[in-house]
mmCIF file of the C-alpha atoms, coordinates in Angstrom:
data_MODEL
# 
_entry.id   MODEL 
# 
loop_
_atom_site.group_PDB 
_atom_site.id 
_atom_site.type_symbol 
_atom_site.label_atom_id 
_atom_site.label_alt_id 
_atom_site.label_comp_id 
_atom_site.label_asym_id 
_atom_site.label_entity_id 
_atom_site.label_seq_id 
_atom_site.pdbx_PDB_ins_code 
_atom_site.Cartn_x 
_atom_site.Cartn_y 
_atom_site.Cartn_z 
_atom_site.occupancy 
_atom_site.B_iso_or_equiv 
_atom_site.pdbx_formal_charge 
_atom_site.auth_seq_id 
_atom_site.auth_comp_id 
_atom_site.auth_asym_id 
_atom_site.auth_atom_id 
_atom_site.pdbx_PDB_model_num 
ATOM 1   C CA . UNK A 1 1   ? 8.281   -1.041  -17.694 1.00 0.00 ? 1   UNK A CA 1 
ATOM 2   C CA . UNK A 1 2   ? 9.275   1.944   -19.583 1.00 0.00 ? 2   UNK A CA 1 
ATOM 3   C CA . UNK A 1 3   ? 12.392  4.339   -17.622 1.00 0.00 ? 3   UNK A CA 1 
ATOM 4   C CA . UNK A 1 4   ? 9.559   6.329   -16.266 1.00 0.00 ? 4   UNK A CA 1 
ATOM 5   C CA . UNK A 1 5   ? 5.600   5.102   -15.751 1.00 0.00 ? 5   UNK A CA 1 
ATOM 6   C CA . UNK A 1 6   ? 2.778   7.379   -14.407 1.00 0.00 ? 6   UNK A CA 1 
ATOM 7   C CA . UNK A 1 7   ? 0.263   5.852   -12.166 1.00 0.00 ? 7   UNK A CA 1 
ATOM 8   C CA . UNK A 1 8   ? -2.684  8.694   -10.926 1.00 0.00 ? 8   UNK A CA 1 
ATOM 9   C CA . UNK A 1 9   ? -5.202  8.177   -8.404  1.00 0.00 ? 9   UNK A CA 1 
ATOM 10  C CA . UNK A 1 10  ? -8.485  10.600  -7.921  1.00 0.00 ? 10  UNK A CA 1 
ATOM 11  C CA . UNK A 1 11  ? -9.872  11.066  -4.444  1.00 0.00 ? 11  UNK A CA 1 
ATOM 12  C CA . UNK A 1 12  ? -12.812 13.170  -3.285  1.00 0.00 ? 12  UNK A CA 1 
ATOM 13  C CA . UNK A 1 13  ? -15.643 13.101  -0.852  1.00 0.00 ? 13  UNK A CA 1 
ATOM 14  C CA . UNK A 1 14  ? -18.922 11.415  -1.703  1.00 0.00 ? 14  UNK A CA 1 
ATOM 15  C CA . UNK A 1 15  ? -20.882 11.986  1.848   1.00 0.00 ? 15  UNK A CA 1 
ATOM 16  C CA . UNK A 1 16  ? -19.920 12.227  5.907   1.00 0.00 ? 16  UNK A CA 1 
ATOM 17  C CA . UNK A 1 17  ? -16.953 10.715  6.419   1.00 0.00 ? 17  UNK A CA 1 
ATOM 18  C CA . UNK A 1 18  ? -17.067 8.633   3.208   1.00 0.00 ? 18  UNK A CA 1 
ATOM 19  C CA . UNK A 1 19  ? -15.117 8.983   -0.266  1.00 0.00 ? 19  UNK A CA 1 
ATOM 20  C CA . UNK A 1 20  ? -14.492 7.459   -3.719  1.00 0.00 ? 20  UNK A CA 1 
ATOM 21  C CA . UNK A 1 21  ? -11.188 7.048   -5.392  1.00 0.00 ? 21  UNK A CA 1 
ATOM 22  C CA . UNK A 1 22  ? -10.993 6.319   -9.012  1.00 0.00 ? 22  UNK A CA 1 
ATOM 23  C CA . UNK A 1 23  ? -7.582  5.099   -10.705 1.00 0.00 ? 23  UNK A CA 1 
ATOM 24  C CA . UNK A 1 24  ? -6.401  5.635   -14.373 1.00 0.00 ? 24  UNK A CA 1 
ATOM 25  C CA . UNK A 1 25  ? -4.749  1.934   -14.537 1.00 0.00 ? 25  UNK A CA 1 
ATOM 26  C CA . UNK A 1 26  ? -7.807  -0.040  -13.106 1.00 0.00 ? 26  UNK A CA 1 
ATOM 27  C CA . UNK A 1 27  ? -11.933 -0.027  -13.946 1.00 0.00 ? 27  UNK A CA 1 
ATOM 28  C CA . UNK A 1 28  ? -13.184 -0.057  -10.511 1.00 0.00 ? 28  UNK A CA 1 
ATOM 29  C CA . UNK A 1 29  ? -14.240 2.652   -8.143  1.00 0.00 ? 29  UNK A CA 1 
ATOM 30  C CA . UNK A 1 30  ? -13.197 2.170   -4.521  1.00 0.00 ? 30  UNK A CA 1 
ATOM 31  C CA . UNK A 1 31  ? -15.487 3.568   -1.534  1.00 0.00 ? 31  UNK A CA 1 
ATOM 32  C CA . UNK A 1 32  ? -13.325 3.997   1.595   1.00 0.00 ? 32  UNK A CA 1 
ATOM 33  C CA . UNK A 1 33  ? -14.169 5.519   5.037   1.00 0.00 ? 33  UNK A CA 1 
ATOM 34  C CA . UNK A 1 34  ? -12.910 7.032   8.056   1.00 0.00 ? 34  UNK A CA 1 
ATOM 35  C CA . UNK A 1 35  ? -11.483 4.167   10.410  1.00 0.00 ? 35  UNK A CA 1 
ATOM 36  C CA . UNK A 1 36  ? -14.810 3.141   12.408  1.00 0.00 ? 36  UNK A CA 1 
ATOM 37  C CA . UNK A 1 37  ? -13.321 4.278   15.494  1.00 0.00 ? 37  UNK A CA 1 
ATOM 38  C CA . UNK A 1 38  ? -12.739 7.706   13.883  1.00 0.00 ? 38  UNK A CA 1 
ATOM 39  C CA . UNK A 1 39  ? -16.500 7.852   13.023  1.00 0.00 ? 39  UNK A CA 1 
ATOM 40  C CA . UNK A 1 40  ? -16.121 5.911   9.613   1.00 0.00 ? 40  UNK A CA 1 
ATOM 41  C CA . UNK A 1 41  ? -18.555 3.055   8.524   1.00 0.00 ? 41  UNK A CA 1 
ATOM 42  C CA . UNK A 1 42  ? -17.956 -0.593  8.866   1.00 0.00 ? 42  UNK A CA 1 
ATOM 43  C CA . UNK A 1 43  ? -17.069 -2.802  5.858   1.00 0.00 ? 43  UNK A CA 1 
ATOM 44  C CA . UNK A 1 44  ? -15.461 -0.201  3.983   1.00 0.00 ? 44  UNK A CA 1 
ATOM 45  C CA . UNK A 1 45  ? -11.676 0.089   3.226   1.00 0.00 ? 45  UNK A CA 1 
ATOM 46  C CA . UNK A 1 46  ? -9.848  2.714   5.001   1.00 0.00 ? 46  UNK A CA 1 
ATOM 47  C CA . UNK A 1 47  ? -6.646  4.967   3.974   1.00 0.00 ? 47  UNK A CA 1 
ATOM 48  C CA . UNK A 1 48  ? -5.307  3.087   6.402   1.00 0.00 ? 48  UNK A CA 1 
ATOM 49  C CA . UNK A 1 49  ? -6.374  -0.176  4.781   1.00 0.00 ? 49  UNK A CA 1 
ATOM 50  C CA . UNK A 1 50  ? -5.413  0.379   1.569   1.00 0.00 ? 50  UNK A CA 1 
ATOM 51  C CA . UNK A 1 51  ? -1.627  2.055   2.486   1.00 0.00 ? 51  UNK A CA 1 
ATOM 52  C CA . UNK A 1 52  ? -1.302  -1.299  4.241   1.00 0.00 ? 52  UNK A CA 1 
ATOM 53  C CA . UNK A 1 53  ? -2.628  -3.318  1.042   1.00 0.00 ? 53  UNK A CA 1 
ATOM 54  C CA . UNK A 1 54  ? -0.306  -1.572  -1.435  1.00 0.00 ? 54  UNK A CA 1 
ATOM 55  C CA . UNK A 1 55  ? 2.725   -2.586  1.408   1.00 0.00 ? 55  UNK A CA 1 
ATOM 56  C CA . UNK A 1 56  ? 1.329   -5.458  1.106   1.00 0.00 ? 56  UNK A CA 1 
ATOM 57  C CA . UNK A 1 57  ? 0.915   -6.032  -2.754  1.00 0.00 ? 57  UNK A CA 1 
ATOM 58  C CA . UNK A 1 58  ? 4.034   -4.547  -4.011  1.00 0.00 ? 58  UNK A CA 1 
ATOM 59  C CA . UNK A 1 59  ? 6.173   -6.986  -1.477  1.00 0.00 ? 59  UNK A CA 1 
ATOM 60  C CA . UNK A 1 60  ? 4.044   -9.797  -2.750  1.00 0.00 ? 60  UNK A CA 1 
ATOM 61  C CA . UNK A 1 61  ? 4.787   -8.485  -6.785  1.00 0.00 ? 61  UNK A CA 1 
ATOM 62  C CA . UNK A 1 62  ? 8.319   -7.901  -5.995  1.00 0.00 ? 62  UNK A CA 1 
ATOM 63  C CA . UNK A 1 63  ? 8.809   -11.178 -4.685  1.00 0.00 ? 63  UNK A CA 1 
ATOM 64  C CA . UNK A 1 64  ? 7.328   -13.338 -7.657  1.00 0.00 ? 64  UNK A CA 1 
ATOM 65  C CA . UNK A 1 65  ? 9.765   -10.870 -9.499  1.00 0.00 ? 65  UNK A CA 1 
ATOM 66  C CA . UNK A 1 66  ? 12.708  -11.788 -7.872  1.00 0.00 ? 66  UNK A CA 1 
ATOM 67  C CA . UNK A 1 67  ? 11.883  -15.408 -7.490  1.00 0.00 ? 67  UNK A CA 1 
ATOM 68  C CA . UNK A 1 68  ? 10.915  -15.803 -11.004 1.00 0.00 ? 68  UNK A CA 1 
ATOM 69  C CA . UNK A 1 69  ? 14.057  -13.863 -12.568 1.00 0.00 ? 69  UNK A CA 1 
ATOM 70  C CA . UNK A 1 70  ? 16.410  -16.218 -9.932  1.00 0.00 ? 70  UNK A CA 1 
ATOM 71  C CA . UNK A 1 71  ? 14.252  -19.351 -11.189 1.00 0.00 ? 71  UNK A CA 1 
ATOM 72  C CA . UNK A 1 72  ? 13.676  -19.784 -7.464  1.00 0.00 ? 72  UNK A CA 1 
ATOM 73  C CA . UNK A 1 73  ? 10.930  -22.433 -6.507  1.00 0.00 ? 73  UNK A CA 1 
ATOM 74  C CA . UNK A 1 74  ? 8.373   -21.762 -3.753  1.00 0.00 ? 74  UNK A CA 1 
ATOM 75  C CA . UNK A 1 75  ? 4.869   -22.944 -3.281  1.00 0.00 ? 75  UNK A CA 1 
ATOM 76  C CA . UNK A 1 76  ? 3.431   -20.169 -1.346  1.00 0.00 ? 76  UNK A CA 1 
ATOM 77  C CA . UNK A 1 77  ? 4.003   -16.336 -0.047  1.00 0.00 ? 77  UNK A CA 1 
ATOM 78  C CA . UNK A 1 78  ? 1.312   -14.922 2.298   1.00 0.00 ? 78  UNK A CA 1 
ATOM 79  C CA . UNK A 1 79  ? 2.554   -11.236 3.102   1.00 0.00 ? 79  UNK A CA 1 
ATOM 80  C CA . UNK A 1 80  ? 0.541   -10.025 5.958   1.00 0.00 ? 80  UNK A CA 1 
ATOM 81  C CA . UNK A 1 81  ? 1.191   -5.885  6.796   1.00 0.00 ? 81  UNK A CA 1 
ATOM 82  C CA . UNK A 1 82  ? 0.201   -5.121  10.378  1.00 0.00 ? 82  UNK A CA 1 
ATOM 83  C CA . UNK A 1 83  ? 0.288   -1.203  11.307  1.00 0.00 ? 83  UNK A CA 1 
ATOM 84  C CA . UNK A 1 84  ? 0.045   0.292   14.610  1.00 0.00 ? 84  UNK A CA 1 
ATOM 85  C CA . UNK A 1 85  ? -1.871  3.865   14.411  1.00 0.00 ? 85  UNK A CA 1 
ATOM 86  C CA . UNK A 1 86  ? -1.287  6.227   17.692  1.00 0.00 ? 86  UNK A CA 1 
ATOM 87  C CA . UNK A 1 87  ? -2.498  9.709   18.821  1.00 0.00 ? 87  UNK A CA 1 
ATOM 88  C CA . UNK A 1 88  ? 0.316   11.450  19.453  1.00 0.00 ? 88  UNK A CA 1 
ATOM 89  C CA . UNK A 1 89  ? 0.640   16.089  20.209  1.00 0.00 ? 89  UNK A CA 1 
ATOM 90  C CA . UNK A 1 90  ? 0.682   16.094  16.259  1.00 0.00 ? 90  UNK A CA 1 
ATOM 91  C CA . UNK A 1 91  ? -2.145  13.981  15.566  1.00 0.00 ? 91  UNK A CA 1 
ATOM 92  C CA . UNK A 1 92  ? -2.746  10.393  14.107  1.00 0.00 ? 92  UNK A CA 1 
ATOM 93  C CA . UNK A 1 93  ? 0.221   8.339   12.905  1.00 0.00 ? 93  UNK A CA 1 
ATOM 94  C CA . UNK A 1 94  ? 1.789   5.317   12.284  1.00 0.00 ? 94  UNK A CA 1 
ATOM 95  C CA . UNK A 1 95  ? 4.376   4.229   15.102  1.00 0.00 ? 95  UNK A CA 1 
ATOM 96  C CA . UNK A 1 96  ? 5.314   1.486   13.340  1.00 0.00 ? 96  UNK A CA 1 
ATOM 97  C CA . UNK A 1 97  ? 4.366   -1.179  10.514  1.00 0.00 ? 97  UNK A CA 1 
ATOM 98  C CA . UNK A 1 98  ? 5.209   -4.680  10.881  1.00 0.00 ? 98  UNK A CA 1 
ATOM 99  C CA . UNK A 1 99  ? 5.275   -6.869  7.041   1.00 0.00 ? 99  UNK A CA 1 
ATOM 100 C CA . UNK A 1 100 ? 5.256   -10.418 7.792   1.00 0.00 ? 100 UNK A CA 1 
ATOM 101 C CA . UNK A 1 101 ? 6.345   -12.428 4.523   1.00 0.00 ? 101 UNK A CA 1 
ATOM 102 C CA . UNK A 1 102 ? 5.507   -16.101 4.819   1.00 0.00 ? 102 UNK A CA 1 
ATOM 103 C CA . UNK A 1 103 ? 7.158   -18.278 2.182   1.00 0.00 ? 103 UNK A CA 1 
ATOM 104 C CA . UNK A 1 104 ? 6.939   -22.172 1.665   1.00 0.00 ? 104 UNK A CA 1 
ATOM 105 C CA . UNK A 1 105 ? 9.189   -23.929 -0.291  1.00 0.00 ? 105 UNK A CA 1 
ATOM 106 C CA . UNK A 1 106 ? 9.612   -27.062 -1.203  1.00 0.00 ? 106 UNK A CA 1 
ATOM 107 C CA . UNK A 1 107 ? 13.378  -28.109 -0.284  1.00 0.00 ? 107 UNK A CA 1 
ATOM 108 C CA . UNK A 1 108 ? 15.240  -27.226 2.749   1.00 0.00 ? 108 UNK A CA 1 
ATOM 109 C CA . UNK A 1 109 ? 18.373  -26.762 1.441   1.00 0.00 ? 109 UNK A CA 1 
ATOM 110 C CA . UNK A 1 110 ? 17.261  -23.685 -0.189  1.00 0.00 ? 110 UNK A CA 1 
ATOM 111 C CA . UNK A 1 111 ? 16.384  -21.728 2.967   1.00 0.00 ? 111 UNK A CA 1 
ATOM 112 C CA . UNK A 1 112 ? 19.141  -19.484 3.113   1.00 0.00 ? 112 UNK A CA 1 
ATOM 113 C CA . UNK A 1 113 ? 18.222  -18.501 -0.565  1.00 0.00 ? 113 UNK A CA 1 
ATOM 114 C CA . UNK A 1 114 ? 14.818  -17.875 0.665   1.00 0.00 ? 114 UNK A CA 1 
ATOM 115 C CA . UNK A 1 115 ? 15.527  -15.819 3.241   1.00 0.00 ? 115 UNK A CA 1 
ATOM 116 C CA . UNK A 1 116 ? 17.870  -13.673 1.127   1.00 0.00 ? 116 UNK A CA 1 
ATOM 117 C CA . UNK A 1 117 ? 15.440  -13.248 -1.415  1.00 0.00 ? 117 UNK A CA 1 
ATOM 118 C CA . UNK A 1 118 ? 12.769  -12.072 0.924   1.00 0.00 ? 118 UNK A CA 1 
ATOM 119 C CA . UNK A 1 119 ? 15.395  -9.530  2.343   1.00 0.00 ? 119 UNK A CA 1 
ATOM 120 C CA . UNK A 1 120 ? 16.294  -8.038  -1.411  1.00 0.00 ? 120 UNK A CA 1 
ATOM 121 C CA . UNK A 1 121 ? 12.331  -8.135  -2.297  1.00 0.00 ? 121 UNK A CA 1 
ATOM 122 C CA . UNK A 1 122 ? 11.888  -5.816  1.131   1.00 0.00 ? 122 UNK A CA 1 
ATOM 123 C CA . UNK A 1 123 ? 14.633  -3.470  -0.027  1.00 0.00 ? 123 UNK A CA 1 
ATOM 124 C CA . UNK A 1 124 ? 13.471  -3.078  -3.661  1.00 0.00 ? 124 UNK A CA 1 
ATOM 125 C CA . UNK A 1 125 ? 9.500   -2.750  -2.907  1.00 0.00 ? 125 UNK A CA 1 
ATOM 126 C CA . UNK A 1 126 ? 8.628   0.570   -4.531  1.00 0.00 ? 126 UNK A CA 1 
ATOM 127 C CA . UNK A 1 127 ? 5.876   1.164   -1.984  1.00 0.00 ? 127 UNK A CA 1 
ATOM 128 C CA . UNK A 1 128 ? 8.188   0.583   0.748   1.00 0.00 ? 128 UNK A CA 1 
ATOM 129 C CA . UNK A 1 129 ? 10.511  2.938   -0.652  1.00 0.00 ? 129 UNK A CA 1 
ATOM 130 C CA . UNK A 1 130 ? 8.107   5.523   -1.636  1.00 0.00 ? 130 UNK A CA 1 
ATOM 131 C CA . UNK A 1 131 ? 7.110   5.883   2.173   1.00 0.00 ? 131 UNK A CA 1 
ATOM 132 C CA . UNK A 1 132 ? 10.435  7.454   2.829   1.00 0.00 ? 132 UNK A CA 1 
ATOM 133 C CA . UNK A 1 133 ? 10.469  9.781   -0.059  1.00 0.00 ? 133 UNK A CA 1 
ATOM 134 C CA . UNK A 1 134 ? 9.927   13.889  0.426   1.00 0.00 ? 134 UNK A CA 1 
ATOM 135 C CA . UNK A 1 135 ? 6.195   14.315  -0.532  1.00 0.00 ? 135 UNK A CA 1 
ATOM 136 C CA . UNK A 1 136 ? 5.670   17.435  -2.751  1.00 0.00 ? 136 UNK A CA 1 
ATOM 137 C CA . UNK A 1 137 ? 2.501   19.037  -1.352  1.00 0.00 ? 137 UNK A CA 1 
ATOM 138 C CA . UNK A 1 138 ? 0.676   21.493  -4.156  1.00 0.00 ? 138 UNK A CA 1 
ATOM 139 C CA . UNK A 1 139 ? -2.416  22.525  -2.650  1.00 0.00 ? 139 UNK A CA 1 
ATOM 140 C CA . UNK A 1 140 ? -4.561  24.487  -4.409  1.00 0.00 ? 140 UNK A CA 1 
ATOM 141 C CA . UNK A 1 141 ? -7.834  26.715  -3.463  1.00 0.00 ? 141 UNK A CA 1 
ATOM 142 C CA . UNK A 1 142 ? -10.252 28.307  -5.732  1.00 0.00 ? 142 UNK A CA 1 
ATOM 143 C CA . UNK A 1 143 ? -13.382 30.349  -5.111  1.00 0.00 ? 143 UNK A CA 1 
ATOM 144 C CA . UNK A 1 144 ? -16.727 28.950  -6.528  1.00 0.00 ? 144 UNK A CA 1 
ATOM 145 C CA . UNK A 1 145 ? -18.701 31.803  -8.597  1.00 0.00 ? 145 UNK A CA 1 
ATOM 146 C CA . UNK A 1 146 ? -22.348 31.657  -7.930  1.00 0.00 ? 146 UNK A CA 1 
ATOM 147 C CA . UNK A 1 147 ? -24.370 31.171  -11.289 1.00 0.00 ? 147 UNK A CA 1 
ATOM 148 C CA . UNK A 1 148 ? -26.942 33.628  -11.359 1.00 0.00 ? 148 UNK A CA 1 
# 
């Protein structure tokens, strides 16, 4: 990876409470919803959903970094990313997000290698990391002329 790399991500609404997001690095539209319980349909990803899954998929890509620059064996990682969404005065948040990074190896005596390898992976996941940056907000409205 180049000193700098874009990545850009195009949201709008498609219908209801339903969208389509469309990325410059990957072929495949994704349909997400509205949480069901926020009027959303079933069986579609949420935002929710898919903040979780990049938590999720970074750790996961950081690890097999890590491990395969320290030549560190393992013979499985399931990272599971649990978030807990409350109503609060403000509105809808997160009150907390638990990541859950389950690694088999193969020899006990490198536990303690594991474990600090799962630690550094935690503190250099980008998406992680990018969830405590400032967010620059640039919205922008325009007025639609009427074709006559």
């Amino acid at each position: 990876m180049e000193e700098a790399d874009q990545f850009r991500v195009l949201a709008w609404w498609s219908s209801g409470r339903n969208g389509i997001a469309q990325s410059n690095s990957a072929p495949n539209t994704i349909h997400f919803t509205s949480p069901p319980a926020l009027g959303g349909m079933d069986g579609r990803w949420t935002p929710e959903d898919l903040l979780l899954g990049a938590i999720a998929s970074s750790y996961t890509t950081t690890f097999r970094m890590l491990a395969e620059n320290a030549k560190f064996e393992h013979t499985d990682l399931q990272v599971e990313v649990e978030g807990v969404l409350k109503n609060a005065a403000t509105g809808y948040s997160f009150a907390e997000i638990h990541v859950r990074a389950n690694l088999m190896i193969p020899d006990e005596a490198e536990r303690a290698r594991a474990v600090k390898l799962l630690h550094m992976a935690k503190s250099l996941c980008v998406v992680s990391r990018a969830l405590a940056i400032q967010q620059i907000f640039e919205p922008v409205v325009a007025v639609a002329v009427p074709v006559a």
